[in-house]
DSSP file (Angstrom, degrees, kcal/mol; ACC not computed):
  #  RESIDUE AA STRUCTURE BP1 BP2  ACC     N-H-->O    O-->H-N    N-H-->O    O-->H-N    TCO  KAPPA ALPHA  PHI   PSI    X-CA   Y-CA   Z-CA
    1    1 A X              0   0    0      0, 0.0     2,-0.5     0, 0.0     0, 0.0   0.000 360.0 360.0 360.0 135.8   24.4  -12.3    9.1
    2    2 A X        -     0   0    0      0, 0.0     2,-0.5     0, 0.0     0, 0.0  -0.939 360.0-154.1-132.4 129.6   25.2  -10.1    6.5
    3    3 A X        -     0   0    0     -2,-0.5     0, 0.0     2,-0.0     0, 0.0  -0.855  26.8-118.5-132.8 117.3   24.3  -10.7    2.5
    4    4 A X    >   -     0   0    0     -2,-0.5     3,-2.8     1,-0.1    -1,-0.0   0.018  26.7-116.3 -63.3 151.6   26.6   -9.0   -0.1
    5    5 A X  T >> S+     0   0    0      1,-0.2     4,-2.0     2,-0.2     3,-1.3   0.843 113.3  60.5 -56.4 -32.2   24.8   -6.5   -2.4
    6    6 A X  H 3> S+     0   0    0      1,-0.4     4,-1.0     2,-0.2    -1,-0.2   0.608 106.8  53.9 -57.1 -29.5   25.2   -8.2   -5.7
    7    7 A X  H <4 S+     0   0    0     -3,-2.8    -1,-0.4     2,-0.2    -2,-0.2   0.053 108.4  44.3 -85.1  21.3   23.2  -10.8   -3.8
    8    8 A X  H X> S+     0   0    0     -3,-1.3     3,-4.4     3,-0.1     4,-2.3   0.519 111.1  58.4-128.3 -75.5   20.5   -8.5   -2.8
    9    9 A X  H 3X S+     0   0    0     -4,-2.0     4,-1.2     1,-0.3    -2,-0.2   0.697 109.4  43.2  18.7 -71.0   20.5   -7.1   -6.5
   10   10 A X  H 3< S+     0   0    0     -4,-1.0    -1,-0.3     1,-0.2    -3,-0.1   0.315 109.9  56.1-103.5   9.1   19.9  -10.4   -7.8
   11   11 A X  H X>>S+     0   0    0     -3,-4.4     3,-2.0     2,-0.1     4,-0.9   0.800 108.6  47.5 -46.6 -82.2   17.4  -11.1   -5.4
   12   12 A X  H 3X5S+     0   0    0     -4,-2.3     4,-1.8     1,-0.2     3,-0.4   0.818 108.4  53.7 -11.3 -61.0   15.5   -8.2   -6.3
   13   13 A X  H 3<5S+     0   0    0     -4,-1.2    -1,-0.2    -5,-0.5    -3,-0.1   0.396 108.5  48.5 -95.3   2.8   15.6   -8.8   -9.9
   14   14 A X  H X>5S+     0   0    0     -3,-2.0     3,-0.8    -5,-0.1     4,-0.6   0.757 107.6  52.3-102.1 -23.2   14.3  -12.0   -9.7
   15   15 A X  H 3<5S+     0   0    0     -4,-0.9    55,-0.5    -3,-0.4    -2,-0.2   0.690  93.3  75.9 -98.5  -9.6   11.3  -11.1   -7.3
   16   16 A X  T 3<<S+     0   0    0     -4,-1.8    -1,-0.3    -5,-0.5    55,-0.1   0.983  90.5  59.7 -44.3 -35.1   10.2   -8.1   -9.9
   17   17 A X  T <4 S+     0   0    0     -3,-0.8    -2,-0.2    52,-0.1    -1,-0.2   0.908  90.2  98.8 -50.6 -50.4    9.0  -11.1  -11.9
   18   18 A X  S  < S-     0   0    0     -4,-0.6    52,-2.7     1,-0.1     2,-0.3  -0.039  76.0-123.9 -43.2 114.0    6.4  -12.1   -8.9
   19   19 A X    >>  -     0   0    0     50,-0.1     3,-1.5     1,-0.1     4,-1.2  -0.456  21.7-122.4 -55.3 145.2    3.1  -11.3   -8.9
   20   20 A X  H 3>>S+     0   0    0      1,-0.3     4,-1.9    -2,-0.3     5,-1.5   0.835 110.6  67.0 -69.7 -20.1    2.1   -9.3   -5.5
   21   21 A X  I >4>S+     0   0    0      1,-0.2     5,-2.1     3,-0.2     3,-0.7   0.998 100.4  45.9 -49.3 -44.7   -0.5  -12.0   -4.8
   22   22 A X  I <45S+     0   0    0     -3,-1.5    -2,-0.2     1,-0.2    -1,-0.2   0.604 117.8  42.4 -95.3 -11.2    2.3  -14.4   -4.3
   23   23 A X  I 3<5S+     0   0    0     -4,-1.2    -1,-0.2     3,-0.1    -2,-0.2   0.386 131.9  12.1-115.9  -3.5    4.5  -11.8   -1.8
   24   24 A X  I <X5S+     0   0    0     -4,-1.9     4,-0.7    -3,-0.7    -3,-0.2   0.392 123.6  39.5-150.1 -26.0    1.8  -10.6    0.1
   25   25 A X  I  ><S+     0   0    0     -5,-1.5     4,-1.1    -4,-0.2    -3,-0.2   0.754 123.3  41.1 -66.5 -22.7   -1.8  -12.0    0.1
   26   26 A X  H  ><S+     0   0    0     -5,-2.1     4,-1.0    -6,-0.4    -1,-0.2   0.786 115.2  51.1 -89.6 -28.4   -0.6  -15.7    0.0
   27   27 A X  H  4 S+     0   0    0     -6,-0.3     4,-0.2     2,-0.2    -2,-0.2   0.553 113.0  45.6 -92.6 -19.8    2.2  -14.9    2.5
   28   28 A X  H >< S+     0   0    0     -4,-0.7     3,-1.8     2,-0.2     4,-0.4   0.961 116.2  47.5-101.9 -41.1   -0.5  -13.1    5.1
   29   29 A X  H ><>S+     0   0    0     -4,-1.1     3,-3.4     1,-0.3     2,-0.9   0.891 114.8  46.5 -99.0 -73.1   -3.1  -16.1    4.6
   30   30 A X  T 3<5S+     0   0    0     -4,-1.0    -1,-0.3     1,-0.4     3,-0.2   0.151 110.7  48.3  50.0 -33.8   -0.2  -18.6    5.2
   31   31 A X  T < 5S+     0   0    0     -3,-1.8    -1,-0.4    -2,-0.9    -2,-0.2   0.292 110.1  53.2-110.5   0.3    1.3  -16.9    8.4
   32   32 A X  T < 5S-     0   0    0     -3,-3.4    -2,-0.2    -4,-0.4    -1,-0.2  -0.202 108.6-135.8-133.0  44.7   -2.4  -16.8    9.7
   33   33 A X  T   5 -     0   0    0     -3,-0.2    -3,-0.2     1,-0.1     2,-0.1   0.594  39.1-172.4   0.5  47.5   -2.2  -21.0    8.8
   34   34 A X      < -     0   0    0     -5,-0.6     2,-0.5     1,-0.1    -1,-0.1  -0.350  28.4 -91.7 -62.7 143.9   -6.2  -20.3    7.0
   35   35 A X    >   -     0   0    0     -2,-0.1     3,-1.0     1,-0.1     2,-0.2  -0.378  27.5-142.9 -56.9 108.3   -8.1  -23.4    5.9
   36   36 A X  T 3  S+     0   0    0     -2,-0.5     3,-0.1     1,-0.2    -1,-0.1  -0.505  89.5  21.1 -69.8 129.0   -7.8  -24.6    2.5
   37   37 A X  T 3  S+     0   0    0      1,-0.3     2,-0.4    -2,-0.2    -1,-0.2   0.392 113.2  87.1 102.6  -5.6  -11.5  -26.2    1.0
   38   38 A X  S <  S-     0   0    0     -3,-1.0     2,-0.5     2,-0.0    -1,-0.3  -0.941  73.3-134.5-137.4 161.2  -13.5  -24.1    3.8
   39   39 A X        +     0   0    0     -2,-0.4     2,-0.3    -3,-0.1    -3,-0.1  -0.911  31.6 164.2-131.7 118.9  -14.7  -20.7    3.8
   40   40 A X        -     0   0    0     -2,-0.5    -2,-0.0    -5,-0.1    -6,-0.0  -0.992  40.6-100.9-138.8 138.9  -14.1  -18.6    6.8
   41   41 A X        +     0   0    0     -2,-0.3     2,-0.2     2,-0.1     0, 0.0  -0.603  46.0 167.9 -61.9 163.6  -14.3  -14.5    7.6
   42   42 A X        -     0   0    0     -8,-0.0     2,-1.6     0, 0.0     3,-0.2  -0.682  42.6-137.5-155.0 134.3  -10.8  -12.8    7.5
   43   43 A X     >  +     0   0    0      1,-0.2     4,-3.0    -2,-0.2    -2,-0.1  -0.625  40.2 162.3 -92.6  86.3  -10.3   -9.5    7.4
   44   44 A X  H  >>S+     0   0    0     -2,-1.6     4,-1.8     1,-0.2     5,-0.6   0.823  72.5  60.7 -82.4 -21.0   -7.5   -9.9    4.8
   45   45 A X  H  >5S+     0   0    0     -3,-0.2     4,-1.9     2,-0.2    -1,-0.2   0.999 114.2  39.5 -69.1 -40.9   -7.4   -6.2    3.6
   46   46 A X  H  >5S+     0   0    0      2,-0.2     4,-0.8     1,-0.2    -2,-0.2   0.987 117.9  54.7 -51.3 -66.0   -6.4   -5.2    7.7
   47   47 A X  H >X5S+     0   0    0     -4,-3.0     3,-2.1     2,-0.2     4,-1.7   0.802 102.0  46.3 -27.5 -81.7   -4.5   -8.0    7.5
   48   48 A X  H 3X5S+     0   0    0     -4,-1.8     4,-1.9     1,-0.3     5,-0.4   0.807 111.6  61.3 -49.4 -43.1   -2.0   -7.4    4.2
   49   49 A X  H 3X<S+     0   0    0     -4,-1.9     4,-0.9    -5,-0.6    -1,-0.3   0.739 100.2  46.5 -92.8   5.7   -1.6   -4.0    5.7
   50   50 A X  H <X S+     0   0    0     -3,-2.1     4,-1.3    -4,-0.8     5,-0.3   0.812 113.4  54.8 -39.2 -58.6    0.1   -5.1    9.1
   51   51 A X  H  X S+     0   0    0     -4,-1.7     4,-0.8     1,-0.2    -2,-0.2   0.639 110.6  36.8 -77.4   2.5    1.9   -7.1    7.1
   52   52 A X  H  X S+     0   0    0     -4,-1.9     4,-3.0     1,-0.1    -1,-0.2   0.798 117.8  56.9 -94.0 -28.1    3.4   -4.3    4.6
   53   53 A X  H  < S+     0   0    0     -4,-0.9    -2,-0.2    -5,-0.4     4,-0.2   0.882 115.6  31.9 -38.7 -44.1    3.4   -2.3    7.8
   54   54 A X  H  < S+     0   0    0     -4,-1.3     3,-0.2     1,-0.1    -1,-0.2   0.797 137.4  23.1 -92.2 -29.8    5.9   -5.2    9.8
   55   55 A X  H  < S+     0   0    0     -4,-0.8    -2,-0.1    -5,-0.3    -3,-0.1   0.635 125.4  35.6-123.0   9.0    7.9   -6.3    6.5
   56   56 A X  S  < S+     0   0    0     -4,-3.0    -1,-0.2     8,-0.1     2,-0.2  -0.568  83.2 110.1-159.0  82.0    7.9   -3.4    3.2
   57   57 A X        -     0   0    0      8,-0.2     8,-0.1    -3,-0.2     3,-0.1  -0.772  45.2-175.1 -79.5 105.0    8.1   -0.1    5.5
   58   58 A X  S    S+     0   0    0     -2,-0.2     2,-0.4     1,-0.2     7,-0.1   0.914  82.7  23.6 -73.3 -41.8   11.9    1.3    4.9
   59   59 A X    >   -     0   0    0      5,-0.2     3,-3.5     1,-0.0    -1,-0.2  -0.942  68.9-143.7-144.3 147.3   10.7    3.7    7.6
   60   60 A X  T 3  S+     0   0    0     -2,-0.4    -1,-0.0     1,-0.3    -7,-0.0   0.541 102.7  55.5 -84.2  14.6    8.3    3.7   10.1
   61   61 A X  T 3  S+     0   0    0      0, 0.0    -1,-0.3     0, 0.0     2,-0.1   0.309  89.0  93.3-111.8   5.1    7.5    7.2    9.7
   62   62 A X    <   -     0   0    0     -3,-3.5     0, 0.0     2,-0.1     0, 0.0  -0.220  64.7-145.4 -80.4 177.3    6.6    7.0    5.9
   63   63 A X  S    S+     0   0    0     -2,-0.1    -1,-0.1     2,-0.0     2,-0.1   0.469  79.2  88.5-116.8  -7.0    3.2    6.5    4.5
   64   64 A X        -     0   0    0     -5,-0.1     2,-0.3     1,-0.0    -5,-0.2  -0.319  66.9-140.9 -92.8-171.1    4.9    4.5    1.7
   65   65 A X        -     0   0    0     -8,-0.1     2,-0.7    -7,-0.1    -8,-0.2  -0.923  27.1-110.6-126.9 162.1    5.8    0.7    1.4
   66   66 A X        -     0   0    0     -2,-0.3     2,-0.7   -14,-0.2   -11,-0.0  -0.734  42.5-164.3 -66.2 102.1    8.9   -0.9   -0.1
   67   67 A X        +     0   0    0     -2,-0.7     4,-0.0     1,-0.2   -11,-0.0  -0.950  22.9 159.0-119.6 116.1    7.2   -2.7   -3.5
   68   68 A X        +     0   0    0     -2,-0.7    -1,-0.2   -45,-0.1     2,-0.1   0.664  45.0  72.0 -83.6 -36.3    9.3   -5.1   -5.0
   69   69 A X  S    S-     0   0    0      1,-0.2   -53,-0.2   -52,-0.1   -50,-0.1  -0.214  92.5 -66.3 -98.3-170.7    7.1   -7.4   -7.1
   70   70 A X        -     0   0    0    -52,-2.7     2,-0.3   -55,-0.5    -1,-0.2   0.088  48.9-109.0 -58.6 165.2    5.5   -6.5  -10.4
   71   71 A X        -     0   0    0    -55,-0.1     2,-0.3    -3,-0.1    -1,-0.1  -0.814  28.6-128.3-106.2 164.0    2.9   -4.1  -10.9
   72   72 A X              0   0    0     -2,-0.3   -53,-0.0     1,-0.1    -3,-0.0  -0.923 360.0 360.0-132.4 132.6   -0.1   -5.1  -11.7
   73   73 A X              0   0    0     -2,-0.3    -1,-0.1     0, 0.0    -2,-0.0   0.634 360.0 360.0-107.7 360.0   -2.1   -3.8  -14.7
């Protein structure tokens, strides 16, 4: 599958709006299916960096990540 840039673009330019909560701390407690209403450890800071590691890495040999959503002041 292949997705034209213009579509990538305006992807992009919509998720600039997004807070980073909502594109990676809700998305790592969510793939790791935690209990809403109960209070459990998780080591979410290990966590959230696996997941910029597996999915906002352009290259696995950078030290940066790919940040897309808003910055947060």
């Amino acid at each position: 599958m292949f997705l034209k840039a213009e579509q990538i673009r305006k992807s992009l330019e919509c998720l600039k709006k997004l807070h980073p909560f909502y594109g990676i701390t809700f998305l790592v407690c969510k793939k790791a299916s935690l209990p809403v209403g109960n209070k459990i450890s998780y080591p979410i800071s290990a966590e959230e960096t696996k997941f910029l590691e597996e999915y906002f890495k352009p290259e696995q040999d950078s030290q940066y990540f790919y940040q897309v959503f808003r910055s947060v002041k």
